[in-house]
C-alpha positions as CSV (number, residue, x, y, z in Angstrom):
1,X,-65.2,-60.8,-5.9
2,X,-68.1,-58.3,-6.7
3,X,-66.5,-54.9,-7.9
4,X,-68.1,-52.1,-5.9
5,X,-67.2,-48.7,-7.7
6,X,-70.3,-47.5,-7.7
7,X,-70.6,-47.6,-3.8
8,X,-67.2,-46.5,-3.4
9,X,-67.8,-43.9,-5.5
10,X,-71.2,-42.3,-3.7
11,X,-68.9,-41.7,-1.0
12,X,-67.1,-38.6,-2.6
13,X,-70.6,-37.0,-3.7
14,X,-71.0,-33.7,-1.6
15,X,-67.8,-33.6,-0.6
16,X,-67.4,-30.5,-2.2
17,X,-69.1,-26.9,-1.1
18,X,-68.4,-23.2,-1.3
19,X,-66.7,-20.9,-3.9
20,X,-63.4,-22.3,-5.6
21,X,-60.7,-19.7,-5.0
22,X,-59.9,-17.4,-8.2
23,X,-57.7,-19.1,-11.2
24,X,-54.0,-18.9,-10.8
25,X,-53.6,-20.5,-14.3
26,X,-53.9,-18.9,-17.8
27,X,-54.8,-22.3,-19.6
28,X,-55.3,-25.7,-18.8
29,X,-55.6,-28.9,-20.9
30,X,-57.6,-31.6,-20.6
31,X,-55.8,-34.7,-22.1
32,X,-57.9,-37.6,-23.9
33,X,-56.4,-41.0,-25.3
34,X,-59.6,-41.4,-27.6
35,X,-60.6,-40.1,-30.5
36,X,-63.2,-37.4,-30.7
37,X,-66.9,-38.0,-30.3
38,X,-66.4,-40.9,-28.0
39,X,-67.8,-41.0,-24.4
40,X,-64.6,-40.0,-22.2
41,X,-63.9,-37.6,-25.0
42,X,-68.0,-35.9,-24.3
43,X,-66.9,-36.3,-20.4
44,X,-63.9,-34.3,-20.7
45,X,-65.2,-31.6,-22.7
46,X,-68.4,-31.1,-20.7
47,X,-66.0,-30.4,-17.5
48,X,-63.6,-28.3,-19.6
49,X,-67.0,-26.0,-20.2
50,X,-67.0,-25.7,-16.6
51,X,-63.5,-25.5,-14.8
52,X,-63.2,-21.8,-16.3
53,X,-62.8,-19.3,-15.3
54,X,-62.1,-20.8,-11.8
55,X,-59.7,-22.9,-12.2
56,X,-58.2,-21.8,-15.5
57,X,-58.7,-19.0,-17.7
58,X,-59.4,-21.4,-20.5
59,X,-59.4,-25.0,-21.0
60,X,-59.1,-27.0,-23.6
61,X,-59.4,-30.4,-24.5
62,X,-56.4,-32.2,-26.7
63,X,-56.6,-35.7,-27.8
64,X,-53.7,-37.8,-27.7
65,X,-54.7,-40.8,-29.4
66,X,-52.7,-44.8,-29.7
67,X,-52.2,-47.5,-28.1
68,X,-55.1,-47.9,-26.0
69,X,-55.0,-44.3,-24.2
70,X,-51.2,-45.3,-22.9
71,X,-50.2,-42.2,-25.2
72,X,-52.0,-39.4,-23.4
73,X,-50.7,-41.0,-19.8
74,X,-47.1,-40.8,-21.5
75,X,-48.2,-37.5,-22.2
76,X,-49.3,-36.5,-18.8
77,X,-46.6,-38.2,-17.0
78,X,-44.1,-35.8,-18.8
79,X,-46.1,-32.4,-18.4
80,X,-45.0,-30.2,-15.5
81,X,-46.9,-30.8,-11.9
82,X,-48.8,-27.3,-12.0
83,X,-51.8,-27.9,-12.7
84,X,-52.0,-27.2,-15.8
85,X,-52.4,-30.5,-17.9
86,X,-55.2,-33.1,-16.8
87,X,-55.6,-36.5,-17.6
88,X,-59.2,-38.3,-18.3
89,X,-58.5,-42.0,-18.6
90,X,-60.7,-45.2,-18.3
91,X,-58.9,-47.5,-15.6
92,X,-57.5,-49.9,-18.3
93,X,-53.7,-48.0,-19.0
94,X,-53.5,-47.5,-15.2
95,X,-54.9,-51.0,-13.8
96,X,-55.5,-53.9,-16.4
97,X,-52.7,-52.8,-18.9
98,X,-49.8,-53.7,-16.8
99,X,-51.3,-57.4,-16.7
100,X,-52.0,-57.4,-20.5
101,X,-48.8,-55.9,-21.8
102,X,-45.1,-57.0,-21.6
103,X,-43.9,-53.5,-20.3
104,X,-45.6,-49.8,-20.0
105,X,-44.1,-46.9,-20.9
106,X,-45.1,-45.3,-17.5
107,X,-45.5,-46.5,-13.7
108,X,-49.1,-46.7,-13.5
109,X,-49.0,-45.8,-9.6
110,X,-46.7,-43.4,-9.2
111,X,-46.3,-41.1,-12.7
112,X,-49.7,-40.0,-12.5
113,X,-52.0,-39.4,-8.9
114,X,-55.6,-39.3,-8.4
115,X,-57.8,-35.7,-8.6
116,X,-61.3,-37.1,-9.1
117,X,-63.3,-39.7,-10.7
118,X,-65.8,-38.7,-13.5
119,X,-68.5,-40.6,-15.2
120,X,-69.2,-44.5,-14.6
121,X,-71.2,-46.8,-16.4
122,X,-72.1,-50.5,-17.2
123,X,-70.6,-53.1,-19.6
124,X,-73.3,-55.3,-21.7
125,X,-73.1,-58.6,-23.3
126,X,-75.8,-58.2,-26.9
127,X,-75.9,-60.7,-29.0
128,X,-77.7,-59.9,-32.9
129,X,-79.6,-62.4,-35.3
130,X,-77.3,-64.9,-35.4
131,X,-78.5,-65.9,-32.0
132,X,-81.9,-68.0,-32.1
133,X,-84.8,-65.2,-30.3
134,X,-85.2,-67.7,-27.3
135,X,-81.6,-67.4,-26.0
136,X,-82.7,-64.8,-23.2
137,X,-80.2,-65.5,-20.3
138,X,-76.4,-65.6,-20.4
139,X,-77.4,-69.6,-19.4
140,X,-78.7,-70.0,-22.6
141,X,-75.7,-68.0,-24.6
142,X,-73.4,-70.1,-23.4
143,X,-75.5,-73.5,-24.2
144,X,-76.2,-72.3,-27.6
145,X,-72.5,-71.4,-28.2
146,X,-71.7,-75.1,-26.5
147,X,-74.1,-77.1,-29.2
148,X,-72.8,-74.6,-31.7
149,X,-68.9,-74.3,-31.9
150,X,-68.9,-72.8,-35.4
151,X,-70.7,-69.8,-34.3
152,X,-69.5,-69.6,-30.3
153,X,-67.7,-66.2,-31.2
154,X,-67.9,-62.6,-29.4
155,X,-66.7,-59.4,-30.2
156,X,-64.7,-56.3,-28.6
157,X,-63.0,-52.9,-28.8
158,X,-59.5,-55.1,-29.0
159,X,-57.2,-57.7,-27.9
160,X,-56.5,-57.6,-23.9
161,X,-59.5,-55.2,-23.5
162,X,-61.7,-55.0,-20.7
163,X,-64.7,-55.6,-22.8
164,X,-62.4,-59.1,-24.2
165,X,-61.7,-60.4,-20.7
166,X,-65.1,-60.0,-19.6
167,X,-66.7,-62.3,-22.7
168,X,-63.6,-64.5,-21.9
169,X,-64.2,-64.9,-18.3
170,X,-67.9,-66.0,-19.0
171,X,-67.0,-68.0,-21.7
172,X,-64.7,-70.0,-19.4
173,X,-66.7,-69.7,-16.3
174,X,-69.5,-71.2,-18.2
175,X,-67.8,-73.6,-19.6
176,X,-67.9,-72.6,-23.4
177,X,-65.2,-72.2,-26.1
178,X,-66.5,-68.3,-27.0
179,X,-64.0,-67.2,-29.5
180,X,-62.9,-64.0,-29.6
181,X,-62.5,-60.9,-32.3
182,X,-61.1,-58.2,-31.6
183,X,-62.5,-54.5,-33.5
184,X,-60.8,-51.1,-33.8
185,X,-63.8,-49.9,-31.4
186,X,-67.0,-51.0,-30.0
187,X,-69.3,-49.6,-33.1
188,X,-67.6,-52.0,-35.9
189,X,-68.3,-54.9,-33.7
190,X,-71.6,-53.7,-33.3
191,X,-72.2,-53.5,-37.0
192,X,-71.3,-57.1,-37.7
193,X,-73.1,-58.3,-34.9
194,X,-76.5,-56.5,-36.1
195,X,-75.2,-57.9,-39.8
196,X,-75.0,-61.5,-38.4
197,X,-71.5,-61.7,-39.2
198,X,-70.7,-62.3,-35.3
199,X,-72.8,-63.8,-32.7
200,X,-72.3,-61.4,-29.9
201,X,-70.4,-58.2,-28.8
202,X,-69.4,-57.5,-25.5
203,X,-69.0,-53.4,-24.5
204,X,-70.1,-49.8,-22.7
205,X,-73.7,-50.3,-22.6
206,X,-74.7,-46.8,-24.0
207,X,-72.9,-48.4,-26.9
208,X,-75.8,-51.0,-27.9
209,X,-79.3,-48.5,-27.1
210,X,-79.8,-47.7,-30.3
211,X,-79.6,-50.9,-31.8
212,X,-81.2,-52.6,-28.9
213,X,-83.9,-49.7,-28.9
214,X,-84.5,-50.5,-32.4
215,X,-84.5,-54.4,-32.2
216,X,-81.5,-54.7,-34.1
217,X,-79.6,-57.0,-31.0
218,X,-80.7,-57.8,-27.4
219,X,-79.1,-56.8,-24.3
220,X,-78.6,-60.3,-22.5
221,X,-76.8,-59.3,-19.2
222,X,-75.4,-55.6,-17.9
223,X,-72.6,-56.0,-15.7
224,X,-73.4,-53.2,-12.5
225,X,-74.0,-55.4,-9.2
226,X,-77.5,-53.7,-9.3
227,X,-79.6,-53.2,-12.7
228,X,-78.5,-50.0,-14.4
229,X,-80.6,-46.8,-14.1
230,X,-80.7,-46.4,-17.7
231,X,-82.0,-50.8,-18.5
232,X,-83.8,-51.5,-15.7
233,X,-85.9,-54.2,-17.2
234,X,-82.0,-56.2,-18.3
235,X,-80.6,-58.3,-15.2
236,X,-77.2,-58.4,-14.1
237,X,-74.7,-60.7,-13.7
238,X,-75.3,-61.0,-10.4
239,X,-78.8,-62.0,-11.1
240,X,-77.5,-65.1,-13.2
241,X,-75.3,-66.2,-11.1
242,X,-72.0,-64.8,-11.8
243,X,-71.4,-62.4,-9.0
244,X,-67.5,-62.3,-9.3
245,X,-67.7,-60.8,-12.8
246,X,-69.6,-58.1,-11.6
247,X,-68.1,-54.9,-13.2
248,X,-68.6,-51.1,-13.0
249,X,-66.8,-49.1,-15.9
250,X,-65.2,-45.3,-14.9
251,X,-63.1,-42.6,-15.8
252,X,-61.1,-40.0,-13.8
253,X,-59.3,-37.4,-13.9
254,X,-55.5,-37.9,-12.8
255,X,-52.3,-35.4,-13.1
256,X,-48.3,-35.5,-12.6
257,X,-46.6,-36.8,-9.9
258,X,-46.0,-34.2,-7.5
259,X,-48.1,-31.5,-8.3
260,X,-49.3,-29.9,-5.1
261,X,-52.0,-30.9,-2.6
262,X,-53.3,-27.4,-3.0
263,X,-53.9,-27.4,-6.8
264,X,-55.0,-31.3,-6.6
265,X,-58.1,-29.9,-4.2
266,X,-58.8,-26.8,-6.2
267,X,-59.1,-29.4,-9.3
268,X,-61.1,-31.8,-7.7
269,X,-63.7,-29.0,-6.3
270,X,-64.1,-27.7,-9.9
271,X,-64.5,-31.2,-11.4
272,X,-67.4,-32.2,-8.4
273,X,-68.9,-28.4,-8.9
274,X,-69.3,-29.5,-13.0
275,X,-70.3,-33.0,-12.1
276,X,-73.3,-31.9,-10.2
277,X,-74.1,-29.0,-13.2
278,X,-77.6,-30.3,-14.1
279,X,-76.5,-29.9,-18.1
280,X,-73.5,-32.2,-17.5
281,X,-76.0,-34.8,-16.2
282,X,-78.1,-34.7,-18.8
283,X,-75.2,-34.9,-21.3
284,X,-73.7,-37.6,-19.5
285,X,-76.6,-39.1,-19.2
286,X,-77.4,-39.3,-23.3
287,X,-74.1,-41.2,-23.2
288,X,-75.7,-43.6,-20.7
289,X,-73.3,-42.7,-18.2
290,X,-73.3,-41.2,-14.9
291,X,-71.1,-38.6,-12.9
292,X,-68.9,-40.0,-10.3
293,X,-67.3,-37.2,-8.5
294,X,-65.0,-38.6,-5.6
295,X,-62.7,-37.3,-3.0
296,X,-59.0,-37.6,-4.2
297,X,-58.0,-40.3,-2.1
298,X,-61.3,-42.5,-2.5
299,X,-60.0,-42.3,-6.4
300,X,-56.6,-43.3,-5.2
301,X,-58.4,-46.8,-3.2
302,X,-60.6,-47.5,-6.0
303,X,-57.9,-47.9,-8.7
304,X,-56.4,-50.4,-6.3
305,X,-59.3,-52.1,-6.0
306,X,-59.9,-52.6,-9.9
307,X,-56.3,-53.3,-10.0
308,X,-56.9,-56.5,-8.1
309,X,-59.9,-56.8,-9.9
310,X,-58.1,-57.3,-13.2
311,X,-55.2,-59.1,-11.5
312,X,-57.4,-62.2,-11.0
313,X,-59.4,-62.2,-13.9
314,X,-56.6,-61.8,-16.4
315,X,-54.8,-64.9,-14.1
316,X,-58.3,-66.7,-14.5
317,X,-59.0,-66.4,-18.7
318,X,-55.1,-67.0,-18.6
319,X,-54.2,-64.1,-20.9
320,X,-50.6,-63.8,-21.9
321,X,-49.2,-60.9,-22.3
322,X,-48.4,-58.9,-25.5
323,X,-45.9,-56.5,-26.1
């Protein structure tokens, strides 16, 4: 089952045009479940820059930090349908979460509804000095990690992340006993990796380019079904031969339950007008990410599908459930 966000999400681009009618609001907030610094949290508060003064007077962005952004949805879910307080979330608390945790705090499908995607981007599978320099393919990874138990480990952002069930799902489908550690973040994983403490780390691909720019680990695999813009010289799963892993990462913006159709499409043409700002690009694109403006509803059928997506692979790895 090759994951197709990308294409579904070139279908929104230009769906946009024309002047965005004059703010109704005073101030709007842009809610993050990260920490400052991070990716989503650069996303958010590059469109923030933008969505004033025609959508809002003033926006701000506020992060709302814990248990694996399912704070700032609880935060979102609760806020009145106006308009007036946006969420930016990576898919996990709305799709994979409700097969990696007991309960949720929130209906993922109908306390929150779909404005507009925002930035997409690849995951990567490094590994650091650990690994011998002529393991070059995920193929060889997983033989090395076979004829070495001891060392077979990989590292992620967390437990039940989407970074974790990816190495897992190779691990397994390759037939390989990859242990797993789970990191408060992507960068202290990094960190042992490059130390040799861990063999490999799995994560966001703009996560690894410095370290991989300056030979500190090697980027064995990126997960896009085509080789991403910004590694064009790293294959893809697809390449070696494990197409139904293939994975895009996104964000999107999301807001209450019932807030009107009306505001929903005044949102969603400010978002797409800062998507296609030439500076957002090029910030995004320092992150290694790209924009991904869609069309409401193409949000809306996307999240299903990466629902699925996660539906099988979490029943494949056979990940319990934690509380």
């Amino acid at each position: 089952m090759q994951h197709t966000a990308a294409g579904l999400a070139l279908a929104g681009f230009g769906h946009h045009s024309g002047a965005q009618p004059s703010s109704s609001l005073d101030m709007a907030k842009i809610i993050v479940g990260f920490a400052p610094g991070g990716t989503i949290d650069l996303a958010a508060r590059r469109v923030a820059d933008k969505l004033h003064p025609g959508f809002a007077k003033a926006v701000v962005v506020e992060n709302k930090t814990g248990a694996g952004g399912q704070i700032a949805v609880i935060g979102v879910k609760s806020a009145a349908p106006d308009g007036a307080t946006i969420l930016i979330t990576p898919t996990s608390p709305l799709s994979l979460h409700r097969y990696t945790y007991k309960t949720l705090p929130y209906d993922p499908v109908n306390d929150v509804v779909p404005v507009s995607g925002a930035a997409m981007f690849d995951y990567a599978l490094a590994v650091g000095p650990l690994v011998p320099a002529e393991v070059k393919t995920v193929a060889d990874f997983l033989q090395w990690c076979r004829a070495e138990p001891a060392k077979a480990n990989f590292g992620s952002a967390g437990a039940g992340s989407a970074a974790n069930l990816i190495g897992a799902a190779l691990g397994k489908t390759g037939r390989a006993d990859l242990r797993h550690i789970g990191f408060r973040g992507s960068q202290p994983a990094i960190l042992d990796m490059i130390g040799g403490q861990i063999a490999a780390v799995v994560g966001p691909t703009g996560e690894f380019m410095p370290n991989a720019k300056a030979g500190k680990c090697r980027l064995l695999v990126t997960s896009g079904p085509t080789r991403g813009k910004f590694t064009p010289d790293t294959p893809t799963l697809v390449e070696q031969g494990f197409k139904s892993l293939s994975h895009v990462g996104w964000f999107g913006f999301y807001v209450p339950a019932k807030t009107p159709s009306d505001t929903i499409r005044r949102l969603n043409g400010g978002i797409a007008t800062a998507l296609a700002s030439p500076d957002v690009i090029e910030s995004l694109a320092s992150v290694y990410m790209e924009p991904m403006p869609t069309s409401a509803e193409r949000l809306g059928e996307m999240l299903k599908t990466e629902t699925r997506f996660w539906d099988t692979l979490v029943k494949s790895v056979g990940y319990t459930a934690e509380g």
